[in-house]
C-alpha positions in Angstrom: 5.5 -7.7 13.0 2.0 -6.4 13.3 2.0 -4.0 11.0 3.5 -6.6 8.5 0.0 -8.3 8.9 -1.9 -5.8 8.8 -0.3 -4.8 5.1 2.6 -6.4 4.2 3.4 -9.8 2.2 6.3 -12.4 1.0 8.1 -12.9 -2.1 9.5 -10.4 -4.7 6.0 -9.0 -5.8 4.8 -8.5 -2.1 5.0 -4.7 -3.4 1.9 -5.6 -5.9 -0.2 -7.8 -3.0 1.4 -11.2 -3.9 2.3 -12.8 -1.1 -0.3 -10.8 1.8 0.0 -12.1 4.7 -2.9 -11.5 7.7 -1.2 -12.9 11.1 -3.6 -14.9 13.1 -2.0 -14.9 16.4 1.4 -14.3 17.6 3.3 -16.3 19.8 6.8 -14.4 21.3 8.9 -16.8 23.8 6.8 -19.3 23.9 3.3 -17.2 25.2 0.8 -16.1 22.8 0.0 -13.0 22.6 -3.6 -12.4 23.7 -3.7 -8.4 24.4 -3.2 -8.5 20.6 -6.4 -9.4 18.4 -5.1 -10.2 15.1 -8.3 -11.3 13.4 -10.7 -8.4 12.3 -14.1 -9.2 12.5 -15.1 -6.2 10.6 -14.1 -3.1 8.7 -14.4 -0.8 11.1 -12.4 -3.0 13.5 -9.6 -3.1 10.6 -9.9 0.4 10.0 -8.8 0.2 14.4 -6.5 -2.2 14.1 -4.4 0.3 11.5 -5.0 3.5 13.5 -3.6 1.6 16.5 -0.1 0.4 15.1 0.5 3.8 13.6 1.7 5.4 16.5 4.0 2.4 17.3 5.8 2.6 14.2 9.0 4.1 13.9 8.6 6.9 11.7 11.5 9.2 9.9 11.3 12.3 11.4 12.8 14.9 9.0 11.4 17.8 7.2 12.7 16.0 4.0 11.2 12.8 2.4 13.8 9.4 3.7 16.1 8.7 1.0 14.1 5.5 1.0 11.0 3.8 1.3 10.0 4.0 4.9 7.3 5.3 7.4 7.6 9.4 7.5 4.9 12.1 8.1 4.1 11.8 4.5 3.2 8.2 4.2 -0.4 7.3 3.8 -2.4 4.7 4.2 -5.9 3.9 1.8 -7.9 1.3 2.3 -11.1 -0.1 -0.3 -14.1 1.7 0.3 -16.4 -0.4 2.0 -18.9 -0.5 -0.7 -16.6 -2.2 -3.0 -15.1 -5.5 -0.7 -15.5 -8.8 -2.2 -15.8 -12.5 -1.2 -13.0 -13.6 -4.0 -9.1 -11.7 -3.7 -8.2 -12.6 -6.7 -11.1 -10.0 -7.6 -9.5 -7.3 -5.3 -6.1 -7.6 -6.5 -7.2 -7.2 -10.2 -9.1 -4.4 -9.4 -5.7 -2.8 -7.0 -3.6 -3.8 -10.1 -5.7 -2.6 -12.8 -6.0 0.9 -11.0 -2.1 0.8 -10.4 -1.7 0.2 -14.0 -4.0 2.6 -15.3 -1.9 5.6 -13.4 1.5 4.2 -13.8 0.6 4.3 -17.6 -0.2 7.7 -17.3 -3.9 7.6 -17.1 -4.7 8.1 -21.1 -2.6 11.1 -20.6 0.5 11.6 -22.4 2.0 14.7 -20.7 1.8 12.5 -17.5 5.7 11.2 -18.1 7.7 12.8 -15.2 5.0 12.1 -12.7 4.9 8.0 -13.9 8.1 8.0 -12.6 7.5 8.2 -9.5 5.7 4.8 -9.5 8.5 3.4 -10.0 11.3 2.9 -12.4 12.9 2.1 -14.6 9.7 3.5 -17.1 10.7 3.6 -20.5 10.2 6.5 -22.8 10.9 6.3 -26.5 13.5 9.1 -27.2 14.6 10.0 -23.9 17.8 10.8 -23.5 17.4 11.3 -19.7 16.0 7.9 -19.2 18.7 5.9 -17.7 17.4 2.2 -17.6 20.3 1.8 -14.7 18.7 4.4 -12.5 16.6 2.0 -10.6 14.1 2.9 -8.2 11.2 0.4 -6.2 7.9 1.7 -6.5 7.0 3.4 -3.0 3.5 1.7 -3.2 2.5 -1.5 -1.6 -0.3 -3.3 -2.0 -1.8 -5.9 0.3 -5.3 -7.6 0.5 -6.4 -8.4 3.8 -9.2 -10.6 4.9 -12.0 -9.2 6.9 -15.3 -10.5 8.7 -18.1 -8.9 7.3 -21.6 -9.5 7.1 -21.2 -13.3 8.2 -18.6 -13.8 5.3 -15.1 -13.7 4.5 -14.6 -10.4 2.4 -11.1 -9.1 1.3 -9.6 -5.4 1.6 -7.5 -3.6 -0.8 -4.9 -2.0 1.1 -2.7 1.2 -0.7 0.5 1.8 1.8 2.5 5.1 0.1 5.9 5.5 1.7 7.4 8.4 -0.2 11.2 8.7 -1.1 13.4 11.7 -1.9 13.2 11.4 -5.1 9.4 11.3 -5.3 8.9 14.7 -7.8 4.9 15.1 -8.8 3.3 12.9 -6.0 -0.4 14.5 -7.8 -0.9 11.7 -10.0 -0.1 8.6 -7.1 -2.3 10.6 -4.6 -5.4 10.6 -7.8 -4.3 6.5 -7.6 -4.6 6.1 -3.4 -7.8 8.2 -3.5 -9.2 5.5 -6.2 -12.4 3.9 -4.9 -10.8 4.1 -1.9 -10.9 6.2 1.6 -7.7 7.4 3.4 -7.4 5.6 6.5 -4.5 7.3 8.4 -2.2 10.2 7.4 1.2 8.9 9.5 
């Protein structure tokens, strides 16, 4: 549940950051829950608040990728550098979009076709007779924005969660995506 806040969301498009959720308290049989501070008061405390779920999580331990998304020793976490948080999320997830979109297209690269897959797919190709539009696979990115206290003000967070498959190919082009104007918070 707290790692759900910390970068997870509702709804069908929760995988693109509609729908973040950021839990404000938790209350479990009645009690709340105050060893647990939900609300982060900066980024640094954030930043803390990720590095201590991590080693809660139940993580698929396997020398192979899962065979789906889930928490392995190959997932990664990126969060917004700090020196690009905003006051508006709408601004944040149009910047964690717009980056998403720019590498799933293949960058203004071409040649970057087998590696786009691993976005997500189906991604149509014209003229590719290997493309199978019934080969469906969710994209093993999630996005989140998360609100922070910082500098007296509300500012938002663009979270990048990567929870690799087995049938992730050419992971170089998502890792030049995570790494974009962003720092790596945790690798799980």
């Amino acid at each position: 549940m707290i790692a759900w806040g910390l970068f997870g969301g509702l709804g069908k498009r929760s995988r693109k950051g509609f729908g973040s959720v950021a839990i404000q308290s938790l209350i479990f049989k009645g009690i709340k829950q105050k060893d647990i501070d939900f609300v982060s008061d900066n980024y640094e405390k954030y930043k803390a608040h990720i590095n201590n779920i991590i080693p809660k999580l139940e993580v698929f331990e396997n020398t192979n990728y899962p065979p789906y998304s889930a928490f392995s020793q190959d997932s990664k976490i990126f969060i917004t550098d700090i020196d690009n948080l905003k006051t508006d999320a709408t601004k944040v997830h149009k910047d964690l979009e717009g980056a998403y979109k720019r590498y799933r297209s293949g960058n203004g690269q071409s040649n970057n076709k087998p590696e786009r897959k691993d976005f997500g797919t189906p991604v149509a190709f014209k003229n590719d007779p290997n493309d199978s539009t019934s080969d469906r696979r969710a994209s093993p990115i999630f996005l989140h924005i998360h609100p922070i206290k910082e500098s007296n003000s509300v500012q938002y967070v663009g979270v990048r969660l990567y929870l690799p498959a087995m049938d992730i190919k050419h992971p170089g082009l998502i890792q030049k995506f995570l790494e974009d104007g962003a720092i790596e918070i945790k690798n799980i």
